[in-house]
C-alpha positions as CSV (number, residue, x, y, z in Angstrom):
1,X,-1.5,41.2,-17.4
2,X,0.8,43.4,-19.3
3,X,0.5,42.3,-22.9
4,X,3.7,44.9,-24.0
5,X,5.9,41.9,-23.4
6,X,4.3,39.8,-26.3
7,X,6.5,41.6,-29.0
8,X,7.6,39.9,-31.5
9,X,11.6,39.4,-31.4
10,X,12.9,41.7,-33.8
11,X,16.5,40.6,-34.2
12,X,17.7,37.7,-37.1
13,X,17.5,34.5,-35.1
14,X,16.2,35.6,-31.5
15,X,13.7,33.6,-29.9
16,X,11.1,34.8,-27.1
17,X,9.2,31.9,-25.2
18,X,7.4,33.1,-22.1
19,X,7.2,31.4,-19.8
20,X,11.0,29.9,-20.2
21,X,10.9,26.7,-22.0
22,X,12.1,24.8,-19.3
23,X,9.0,25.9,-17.4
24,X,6.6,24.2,-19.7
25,X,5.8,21.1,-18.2
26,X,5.6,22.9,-14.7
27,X,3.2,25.0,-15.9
28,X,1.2,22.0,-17.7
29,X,1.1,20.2,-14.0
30,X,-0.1,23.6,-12.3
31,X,-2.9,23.9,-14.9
32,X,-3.6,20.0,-14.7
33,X,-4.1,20.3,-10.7
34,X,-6.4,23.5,-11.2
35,X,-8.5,22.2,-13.6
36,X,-8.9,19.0,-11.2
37,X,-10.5,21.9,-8.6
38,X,-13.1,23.2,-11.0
39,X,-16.5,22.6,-9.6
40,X,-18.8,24.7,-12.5
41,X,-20.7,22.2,-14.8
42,X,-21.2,22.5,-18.8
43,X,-25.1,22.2,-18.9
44,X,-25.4,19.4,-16.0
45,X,-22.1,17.8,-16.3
46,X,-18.9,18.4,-14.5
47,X,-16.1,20.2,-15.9
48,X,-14.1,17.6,-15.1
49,X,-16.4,14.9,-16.8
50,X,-16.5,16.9,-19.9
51,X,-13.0,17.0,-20.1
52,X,-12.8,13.5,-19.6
53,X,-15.1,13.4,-22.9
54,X,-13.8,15.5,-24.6
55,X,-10.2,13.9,-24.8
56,X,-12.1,10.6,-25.6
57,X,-13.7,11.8,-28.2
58,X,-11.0,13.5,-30.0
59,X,-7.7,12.0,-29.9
60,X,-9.4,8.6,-31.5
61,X,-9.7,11.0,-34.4
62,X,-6.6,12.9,-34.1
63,X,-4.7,9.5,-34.3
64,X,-6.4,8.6,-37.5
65,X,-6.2,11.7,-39.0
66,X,-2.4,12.2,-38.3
67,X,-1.8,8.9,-40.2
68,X,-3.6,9.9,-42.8
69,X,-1.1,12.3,-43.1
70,X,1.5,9.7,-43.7
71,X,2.9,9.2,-40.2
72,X,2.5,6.9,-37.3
73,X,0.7,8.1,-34.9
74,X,2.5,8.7,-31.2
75,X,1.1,9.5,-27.8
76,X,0.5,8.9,-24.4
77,X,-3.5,7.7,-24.2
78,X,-4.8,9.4,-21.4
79,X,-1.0,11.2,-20.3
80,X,-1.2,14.9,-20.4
81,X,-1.8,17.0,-23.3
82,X,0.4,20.4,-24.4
83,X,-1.3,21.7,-27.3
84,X,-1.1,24.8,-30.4
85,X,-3.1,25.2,-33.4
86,X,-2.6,27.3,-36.2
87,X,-4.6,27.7,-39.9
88,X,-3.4,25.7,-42.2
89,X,-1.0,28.1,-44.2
90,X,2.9,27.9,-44.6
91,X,4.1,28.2,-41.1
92,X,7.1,31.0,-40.7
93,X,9.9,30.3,-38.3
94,X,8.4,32.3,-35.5
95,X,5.2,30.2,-35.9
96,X,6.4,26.4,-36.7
97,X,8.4,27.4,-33.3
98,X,5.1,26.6,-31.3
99,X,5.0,22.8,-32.7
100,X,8.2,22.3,-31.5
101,X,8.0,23.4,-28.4
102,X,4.6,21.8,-27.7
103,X,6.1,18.0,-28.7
104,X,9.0,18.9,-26.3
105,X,7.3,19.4,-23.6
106,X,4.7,16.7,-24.0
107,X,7.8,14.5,-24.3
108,X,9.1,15.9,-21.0
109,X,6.2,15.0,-19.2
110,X,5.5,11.4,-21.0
111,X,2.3,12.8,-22.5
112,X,1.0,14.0,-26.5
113,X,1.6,17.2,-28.0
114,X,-1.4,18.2,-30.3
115,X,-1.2,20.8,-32.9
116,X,-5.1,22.0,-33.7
117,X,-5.5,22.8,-37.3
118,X,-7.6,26.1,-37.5
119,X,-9.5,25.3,-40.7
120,X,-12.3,27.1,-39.4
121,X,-10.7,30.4,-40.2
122,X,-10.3,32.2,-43.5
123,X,-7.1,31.8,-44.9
124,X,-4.6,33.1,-47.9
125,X,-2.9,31.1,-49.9
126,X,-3.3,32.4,-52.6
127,X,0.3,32.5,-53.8
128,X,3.8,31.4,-52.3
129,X,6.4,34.4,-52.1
130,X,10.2,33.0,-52.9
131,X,13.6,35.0,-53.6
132,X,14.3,33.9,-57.1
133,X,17.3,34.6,-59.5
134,X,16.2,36.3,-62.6
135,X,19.0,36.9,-65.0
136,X,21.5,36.6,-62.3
137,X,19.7,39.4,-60.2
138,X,18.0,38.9,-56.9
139,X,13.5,39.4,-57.2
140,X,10.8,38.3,-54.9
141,X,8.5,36.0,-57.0
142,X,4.8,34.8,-56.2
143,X,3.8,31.5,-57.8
144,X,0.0,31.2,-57.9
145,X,-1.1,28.7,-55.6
146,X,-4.5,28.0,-54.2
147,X,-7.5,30.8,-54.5
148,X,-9.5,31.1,-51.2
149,X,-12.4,33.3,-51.5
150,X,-12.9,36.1,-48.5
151,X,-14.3,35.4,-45.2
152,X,-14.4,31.5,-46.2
153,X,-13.2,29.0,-43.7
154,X,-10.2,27.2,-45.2
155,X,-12.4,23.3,-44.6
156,X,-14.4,24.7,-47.9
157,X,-11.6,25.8,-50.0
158,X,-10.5,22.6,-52.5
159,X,-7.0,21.8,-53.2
160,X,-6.6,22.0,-57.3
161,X,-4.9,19.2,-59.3
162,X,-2.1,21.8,-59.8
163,X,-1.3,22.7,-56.0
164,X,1.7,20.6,-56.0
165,X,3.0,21.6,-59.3
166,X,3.1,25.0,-57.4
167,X,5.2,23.8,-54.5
168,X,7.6,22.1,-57.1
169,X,8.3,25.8,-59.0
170,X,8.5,27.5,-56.0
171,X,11.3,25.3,-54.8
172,X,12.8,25.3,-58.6
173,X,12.8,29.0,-57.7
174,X,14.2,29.4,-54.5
175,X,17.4,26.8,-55.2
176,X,19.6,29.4,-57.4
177,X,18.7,31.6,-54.9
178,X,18.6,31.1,-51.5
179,X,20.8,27.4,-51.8
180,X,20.2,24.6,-49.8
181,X,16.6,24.6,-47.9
182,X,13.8,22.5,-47.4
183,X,11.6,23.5,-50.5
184,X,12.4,20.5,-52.5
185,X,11.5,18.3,-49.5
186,X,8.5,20.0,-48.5
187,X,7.1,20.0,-52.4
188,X,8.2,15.8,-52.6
189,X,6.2,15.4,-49.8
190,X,3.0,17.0,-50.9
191,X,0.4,14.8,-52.7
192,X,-2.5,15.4,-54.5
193,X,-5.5,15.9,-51.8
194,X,-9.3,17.3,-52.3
195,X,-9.0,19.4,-48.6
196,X,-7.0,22.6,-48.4
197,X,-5.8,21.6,-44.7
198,X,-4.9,17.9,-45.2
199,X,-2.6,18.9,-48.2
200,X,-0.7,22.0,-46.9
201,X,-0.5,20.1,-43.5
202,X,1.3,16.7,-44.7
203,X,4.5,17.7,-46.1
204,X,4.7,20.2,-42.9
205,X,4.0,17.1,-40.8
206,X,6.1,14.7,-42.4
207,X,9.1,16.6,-42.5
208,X,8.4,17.6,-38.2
209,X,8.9,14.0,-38.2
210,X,12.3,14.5,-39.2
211,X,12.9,16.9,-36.4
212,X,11.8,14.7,-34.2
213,X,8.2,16.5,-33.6
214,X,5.7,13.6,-33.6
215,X,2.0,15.5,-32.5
216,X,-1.1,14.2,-33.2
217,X,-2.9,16.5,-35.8
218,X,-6.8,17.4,-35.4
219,X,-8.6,19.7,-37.7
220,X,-11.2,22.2,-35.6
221,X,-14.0,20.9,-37.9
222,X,-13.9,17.7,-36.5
223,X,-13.6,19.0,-33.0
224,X,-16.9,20.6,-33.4
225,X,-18.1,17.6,-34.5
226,X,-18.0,16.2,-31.1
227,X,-20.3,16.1,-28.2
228,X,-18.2,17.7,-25.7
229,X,-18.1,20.8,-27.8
230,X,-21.8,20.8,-28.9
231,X,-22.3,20.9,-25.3
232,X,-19.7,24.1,-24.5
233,X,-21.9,25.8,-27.5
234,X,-25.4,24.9,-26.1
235,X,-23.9,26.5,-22.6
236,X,-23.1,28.9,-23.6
237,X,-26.3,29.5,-26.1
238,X,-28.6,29.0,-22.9
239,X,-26.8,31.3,-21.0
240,X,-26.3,33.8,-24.7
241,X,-27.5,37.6,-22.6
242,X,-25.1,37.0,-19.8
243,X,-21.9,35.4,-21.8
244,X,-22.5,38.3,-24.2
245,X,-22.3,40.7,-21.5
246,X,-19.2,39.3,-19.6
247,X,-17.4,39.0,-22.8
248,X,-17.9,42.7,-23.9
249,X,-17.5,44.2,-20.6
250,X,-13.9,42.1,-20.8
251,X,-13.1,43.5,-24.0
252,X,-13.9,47.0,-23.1
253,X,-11.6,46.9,-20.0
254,X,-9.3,45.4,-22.1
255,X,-9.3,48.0,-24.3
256,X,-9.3,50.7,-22.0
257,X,-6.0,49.2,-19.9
258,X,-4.1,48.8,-23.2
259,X,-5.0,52.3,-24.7
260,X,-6.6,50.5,-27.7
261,X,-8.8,52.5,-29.8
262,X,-9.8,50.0,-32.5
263,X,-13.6,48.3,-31.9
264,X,-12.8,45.6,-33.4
265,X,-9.5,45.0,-31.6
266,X,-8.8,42.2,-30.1
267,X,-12.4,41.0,-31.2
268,X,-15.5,43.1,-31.5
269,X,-17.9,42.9,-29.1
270,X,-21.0,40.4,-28.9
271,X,-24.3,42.5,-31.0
272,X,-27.0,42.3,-27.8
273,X,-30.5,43.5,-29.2
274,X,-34.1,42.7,-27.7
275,X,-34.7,39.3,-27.8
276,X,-31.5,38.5,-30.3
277,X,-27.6,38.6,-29.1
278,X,-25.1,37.7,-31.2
279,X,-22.8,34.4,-30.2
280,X,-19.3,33.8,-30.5
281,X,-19.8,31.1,-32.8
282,X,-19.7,31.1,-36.9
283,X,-22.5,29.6,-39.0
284,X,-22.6,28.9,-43.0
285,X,-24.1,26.6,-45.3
286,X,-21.4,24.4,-46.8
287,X,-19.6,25.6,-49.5
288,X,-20.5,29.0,-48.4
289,X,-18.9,32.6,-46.7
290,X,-18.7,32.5,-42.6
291,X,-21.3,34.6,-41.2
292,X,-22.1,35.2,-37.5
293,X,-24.4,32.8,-35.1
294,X,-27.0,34.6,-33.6
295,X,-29.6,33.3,-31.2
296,X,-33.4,34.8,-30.6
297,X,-35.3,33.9,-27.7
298,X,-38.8,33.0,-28.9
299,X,-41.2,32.2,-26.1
300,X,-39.9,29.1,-24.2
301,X,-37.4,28.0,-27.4
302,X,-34.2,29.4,-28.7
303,X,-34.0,29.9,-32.3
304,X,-30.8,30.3,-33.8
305,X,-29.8,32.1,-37.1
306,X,-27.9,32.2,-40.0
307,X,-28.4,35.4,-40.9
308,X,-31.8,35.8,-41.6
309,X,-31.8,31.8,-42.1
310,X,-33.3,29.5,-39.1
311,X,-30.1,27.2,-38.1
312,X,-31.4,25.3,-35.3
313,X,-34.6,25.4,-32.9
314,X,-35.4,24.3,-29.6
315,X,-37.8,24.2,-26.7
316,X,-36.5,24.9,-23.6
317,X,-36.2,21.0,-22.4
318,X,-34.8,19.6,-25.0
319,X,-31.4,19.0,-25.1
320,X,-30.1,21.5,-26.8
321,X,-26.8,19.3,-28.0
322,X,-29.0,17.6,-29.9
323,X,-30.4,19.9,-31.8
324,X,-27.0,21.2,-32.8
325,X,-26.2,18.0,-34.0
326,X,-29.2,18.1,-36.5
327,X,-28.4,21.7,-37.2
328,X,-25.0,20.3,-38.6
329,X,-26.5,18.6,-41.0
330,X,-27.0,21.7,-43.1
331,X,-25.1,24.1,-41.4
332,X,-21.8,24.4,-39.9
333,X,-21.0,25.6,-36.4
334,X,-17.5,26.8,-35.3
335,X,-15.9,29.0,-32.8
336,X,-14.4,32.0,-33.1
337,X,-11.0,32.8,-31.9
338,X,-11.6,33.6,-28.2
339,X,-14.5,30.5,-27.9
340,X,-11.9,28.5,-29.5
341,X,-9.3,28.7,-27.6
342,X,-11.5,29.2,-24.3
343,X,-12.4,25.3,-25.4
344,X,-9.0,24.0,-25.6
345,X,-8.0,25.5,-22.8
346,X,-10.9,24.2,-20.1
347,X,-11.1,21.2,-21.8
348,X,-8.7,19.8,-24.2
349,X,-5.1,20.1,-23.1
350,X,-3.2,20.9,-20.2
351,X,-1.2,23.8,-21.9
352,X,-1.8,25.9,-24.9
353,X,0.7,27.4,-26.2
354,X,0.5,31.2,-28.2
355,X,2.0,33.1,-30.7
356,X,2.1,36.6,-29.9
357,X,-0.7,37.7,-31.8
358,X,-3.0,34.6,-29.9
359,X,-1.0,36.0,-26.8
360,X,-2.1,39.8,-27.0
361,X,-6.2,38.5,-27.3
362,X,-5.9,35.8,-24.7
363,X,-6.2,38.4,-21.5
364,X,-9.6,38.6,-22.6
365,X,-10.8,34.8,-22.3
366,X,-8.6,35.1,-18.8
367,X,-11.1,37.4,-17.8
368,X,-14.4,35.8,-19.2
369,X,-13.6,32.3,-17.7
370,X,-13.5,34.2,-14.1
371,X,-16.0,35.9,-14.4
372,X,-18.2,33.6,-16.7
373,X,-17.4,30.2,-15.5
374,X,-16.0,31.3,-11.3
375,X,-12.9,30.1,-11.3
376,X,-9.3,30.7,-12.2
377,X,-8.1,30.3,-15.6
378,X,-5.7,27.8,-17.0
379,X,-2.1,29.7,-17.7
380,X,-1.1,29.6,-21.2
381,X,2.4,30.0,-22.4
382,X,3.5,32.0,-25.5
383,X,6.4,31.6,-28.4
384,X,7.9,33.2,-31.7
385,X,11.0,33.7,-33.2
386,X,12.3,35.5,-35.8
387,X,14.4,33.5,-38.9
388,X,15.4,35.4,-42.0
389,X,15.9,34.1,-45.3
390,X,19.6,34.2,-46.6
391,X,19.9,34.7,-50.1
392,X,23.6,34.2,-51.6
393,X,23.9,37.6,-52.6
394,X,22.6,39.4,-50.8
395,X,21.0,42.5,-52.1
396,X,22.4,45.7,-51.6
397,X,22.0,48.6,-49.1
398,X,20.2,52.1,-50.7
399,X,20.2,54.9,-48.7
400,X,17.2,56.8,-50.3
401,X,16.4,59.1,-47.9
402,X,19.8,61.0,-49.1
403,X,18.8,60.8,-53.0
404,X,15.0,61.7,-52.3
405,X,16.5,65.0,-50.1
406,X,19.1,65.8,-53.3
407,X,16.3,65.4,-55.9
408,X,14.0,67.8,-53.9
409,X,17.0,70.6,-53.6
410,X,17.8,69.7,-57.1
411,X,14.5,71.2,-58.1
412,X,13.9,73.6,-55.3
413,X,17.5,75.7,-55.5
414,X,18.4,74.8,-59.0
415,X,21.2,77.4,-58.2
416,X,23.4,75.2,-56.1
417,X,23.8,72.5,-58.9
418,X,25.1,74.6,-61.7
419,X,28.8,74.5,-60.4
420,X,28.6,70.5,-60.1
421,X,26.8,69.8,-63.6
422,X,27.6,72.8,-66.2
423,X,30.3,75.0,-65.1
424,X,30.8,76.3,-68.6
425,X,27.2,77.6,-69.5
426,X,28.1,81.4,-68.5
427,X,24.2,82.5,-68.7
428,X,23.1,79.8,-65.7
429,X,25.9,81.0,-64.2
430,X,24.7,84.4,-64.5
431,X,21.0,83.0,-63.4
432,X,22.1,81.5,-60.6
433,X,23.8,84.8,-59.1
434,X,20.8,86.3,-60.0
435,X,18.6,84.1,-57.9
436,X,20.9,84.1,-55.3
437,X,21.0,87.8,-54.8
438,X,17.0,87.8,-55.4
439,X,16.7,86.1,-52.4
440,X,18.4,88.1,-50.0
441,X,14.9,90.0,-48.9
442,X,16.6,92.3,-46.4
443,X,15.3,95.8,-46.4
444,X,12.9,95.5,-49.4
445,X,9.2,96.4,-48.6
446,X,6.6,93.8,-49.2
447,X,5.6,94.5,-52.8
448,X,9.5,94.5,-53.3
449,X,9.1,91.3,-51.5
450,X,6.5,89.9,-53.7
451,X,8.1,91.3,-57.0
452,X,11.6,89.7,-56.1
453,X,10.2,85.9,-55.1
454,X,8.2,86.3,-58.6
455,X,11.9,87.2,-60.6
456,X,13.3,84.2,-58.4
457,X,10.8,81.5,-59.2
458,X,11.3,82.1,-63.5
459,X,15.0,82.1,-62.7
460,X,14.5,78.5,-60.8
461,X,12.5,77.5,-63.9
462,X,14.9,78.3,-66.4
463,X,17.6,77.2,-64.4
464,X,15.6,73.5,-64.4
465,X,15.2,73.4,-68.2
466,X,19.2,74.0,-68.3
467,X,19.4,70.9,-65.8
468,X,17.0,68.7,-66.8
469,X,19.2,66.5,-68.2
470,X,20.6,65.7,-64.6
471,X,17.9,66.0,-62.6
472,X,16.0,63.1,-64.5
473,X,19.4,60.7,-64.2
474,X,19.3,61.6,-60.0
475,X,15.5,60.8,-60.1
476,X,16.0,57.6,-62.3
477,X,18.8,56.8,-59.5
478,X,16.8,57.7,-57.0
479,X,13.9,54.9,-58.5
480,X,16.9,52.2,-58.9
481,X,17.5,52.6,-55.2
482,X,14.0,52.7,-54.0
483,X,13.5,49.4,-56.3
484,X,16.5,48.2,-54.2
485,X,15.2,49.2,-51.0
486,X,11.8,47.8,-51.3
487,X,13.6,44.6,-52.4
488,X,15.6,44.2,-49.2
489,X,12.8,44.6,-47.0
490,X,10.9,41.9,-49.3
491,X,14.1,39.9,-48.4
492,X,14.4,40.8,-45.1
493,X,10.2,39.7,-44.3
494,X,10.1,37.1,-41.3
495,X,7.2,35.8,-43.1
496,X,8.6,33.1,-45.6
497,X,7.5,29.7,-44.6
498,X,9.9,27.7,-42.8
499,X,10.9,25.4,-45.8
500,X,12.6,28.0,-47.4
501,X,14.9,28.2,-44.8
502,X,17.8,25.0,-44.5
503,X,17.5,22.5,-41.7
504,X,21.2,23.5,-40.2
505,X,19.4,27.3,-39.9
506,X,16.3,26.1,-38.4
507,X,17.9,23.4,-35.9
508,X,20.1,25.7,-34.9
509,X,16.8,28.6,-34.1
510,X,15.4,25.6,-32.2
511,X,18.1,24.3,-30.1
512,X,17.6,20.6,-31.7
């Protein structure tokens, strides 16, 4: 598969879906009707039956935990299922695009879109960027927000009391500057909430209802609360040596058709040592960092480990579900990207649909499930868009490159400047002849050379004293327009979150 064609759109309100929207639902049937084929089994039940399972035993939850978000609930039982997922940070454009497409289609084929929140992953929220007006000129603020310690999944990072507060400034922020957007609505619709995911996600919920985007909502640590998943991990822990080896040979070819040098890129491969190989699964203790799941094959049981910490053991006949589910009494268990969405994908939904960072990775699990599993993958589709924020002024162009290039000259041939700057000072005048003639090196010998580049550089310097006067306004120019540069591109960043956008902007980026 060629991954150049997952770019993201680089133009001010482009949109790239691949396949076309329209195809969606298509595609969702196509994948539906493949899956039905699948004859491998998960331990020693049917991919089909586990499924079947794992669609009853999460959209119970999903229902309840979308109301608990403050909206009703809607979807189609057992219809089909289009899902995304994302961590639970402030959505850009490009990204909330995915939820809206996924409820469209599901709507198209009379099933439930499902939007997976990823609060297995480490997150950053640790403040909310906003265009502000300070003394009538245009800045980029940053309101502290929520501190998430590093390599900690987002389920263990607490809300504070003062989260919403936060929300509330930002939009005080952003109204003199950017107008009419949905800050105000989105910080209204906060309230106070212990979980990290639970409060970014309800205002971003509640105002999708407005759009007309009504997905159930399902956090990925209850997923792996379920049995269906314990199962897919207990698979693929009894079969660790040869899913370890698929998946790195994948990434290596990977690698090596793309031209990628990075190790770690799109994932780093699986650690294999004697008797211990790393799985693609994290581990921690609540309340603690992620660290990998490793599992060590000792005699007939399986041991698996937190890092040096016994997680789980168990003998080779006993149900190794089980003992996952005792593990998570102390510790939890979570995929990683690629087992993630290798999950949904086989088992929960009938389309997943990517950004284009998901959609440069995903290749890989295309490749593991063939080889892995033995049978053709599920097609997934792929989305983002590109929305910039539009500030009413907005700031001005700064063409630095020209005033970095007449600094430089201004220092290196001082001579050149004394016409423009002091005309009247007869001995720079005289200097700068000086220099100029200096450095006409034809027909001197080399220690003529040398002695005549010597006399030319104490010229240059005195001719800088005489113009230091104007050299430090062009350099203090040149650091005004830098300052305005770098605030343009701060401007110009697809990366705010959605609700600092207005709804006429964003319906009109989604075709509603």
């Amino acid at each position: 598969m060629n991954t150049d064609r997952y770019k993201t759109p680089a133009g001010d309100g482009e949109v790239v879906v691949i396949p076309e929207p329209e195809a969606l639902p298509d595609l969702a049937r196509a994948n539906a009707e493949l899956r039905a084929s699948y004859d491998f089994r998960i331990l020693d039940v049917p991919a089909a039956t586990l499924a079947a399972q794992a669609r009853e035993e999460f959209l119970g939850p999903a229902r309840r935990y979308t109301e608990s978000l403050g909206v009703a609930p809607c979807d189609n039982g057992a219809g089909m299922i289009v899902a995304t997922g994302h961590q639970p940070e402030f959505a850009h454009p490009g990204i909330w695009l995915k939820n809206h497409l996924a409820a469209r289609a599901a709507d198209r084929l009379g099933g439930t879109g499902l939007n997976f929140i990823v609060d297995n992953d480490a997150v950053d929220l640790s403040r909310i960027r906003t265009p502000a007006l300070e003394e009538g000129e245009l800045r980029v603020r940053d309101v502290p927000f929520i501190e998430c310690p590093p390599d900690t999944a987002a389920e263990e990072v607490a809300a504070p009391e003062g989260a919403a507060d936060a929300l509330a400034e930002a939009a005080r922020l952003a109204g003199p500057a950017l107008g009419e957007t949905l800050a105000g609505e989105f910080a209204a619709a906060a309230e106070p909430d212990h979980a990290l995911a639970s409060f970014v996600s309800r205002p971003r919920r509640r105002i999708e209802e407005t759009f007309g985007v009504h997905n159930l909502e399902l956090p990925v640590s209850s997923l792996a609360g379920t049995g269906a998943f314990r199962a897919y991990c207990a698979h693929i822990i009894a079969n660790a040596g040869r899913f370890a080896e698929v998946c790195n040979r994948t990434l290596d070819r990977h690698r090596a058709e793309h031209g990628i040098s990075n190790p770690v890129e799109p994932s780093p491969n699986l650690r294999i040592e004697p008797g211990r190989v790393e799985l693609p699964f994290w581990v921690w203790r609540p309340g603690e960092a992620r660290r990998p799941l490793a599992v060590v094959i000792d005699g007939e049981a399986r041991v698996l480990y937190c890092g040096s910490d016994q997680a789980a053991r168990f003998s080779g006949d006993e149900p190794a579900a089980g003992a996952l589910g005792r593990a998570s009494l102390r510790f939890r268990i979570r995929p990683r990207a690629l087992a993630m969405t290798m999950f949904f994908r086989l088992f929960c939904c009938d389309l997943f649909i990517h950004g284009m960072g998901g959609a440069r990775y995903e290749p890989v699990n295309d490749g593991v499930i063939r080889e892995f599993f033995g049978v053709e993958p599920p097609r997934w589709a792929a989305a983002s868009a590109t929305l910039r924020v539009k500030p009413a002024t907005p700031p001005p162009q700064a063409d630095t490159d020209e005033l970095r290039q007449r600094v430089h000259r201004m220092k290196t041939t001082p001579e050149r400047f004394v016409g423009e700057f002091i005309p009247a000072d007869a001995e720079a005048s005289d200097l700068a002849r000086r220099r100029a003639e200096l450095l006409d090196l034809s027909g001197l010998s080399k220690r003529e050379r040398r002695r005549a580049f010597d006399e030319s550089k104490r010229i240059a310097a005195r001719l800088q004293e005489r113009l230091a006067p104007h050299i430090l306004a062009a350099e203090k120019e040149l650091g005004r327009a830098e300052e305005r540069r770098g605030l343009r591109e701060a401007i110009e960043d697809r990366g705010f979150p959605f609700f600092l956008h207005s709804r006429a902007a964003l319906e009109k980026l989604y075709g509603a």
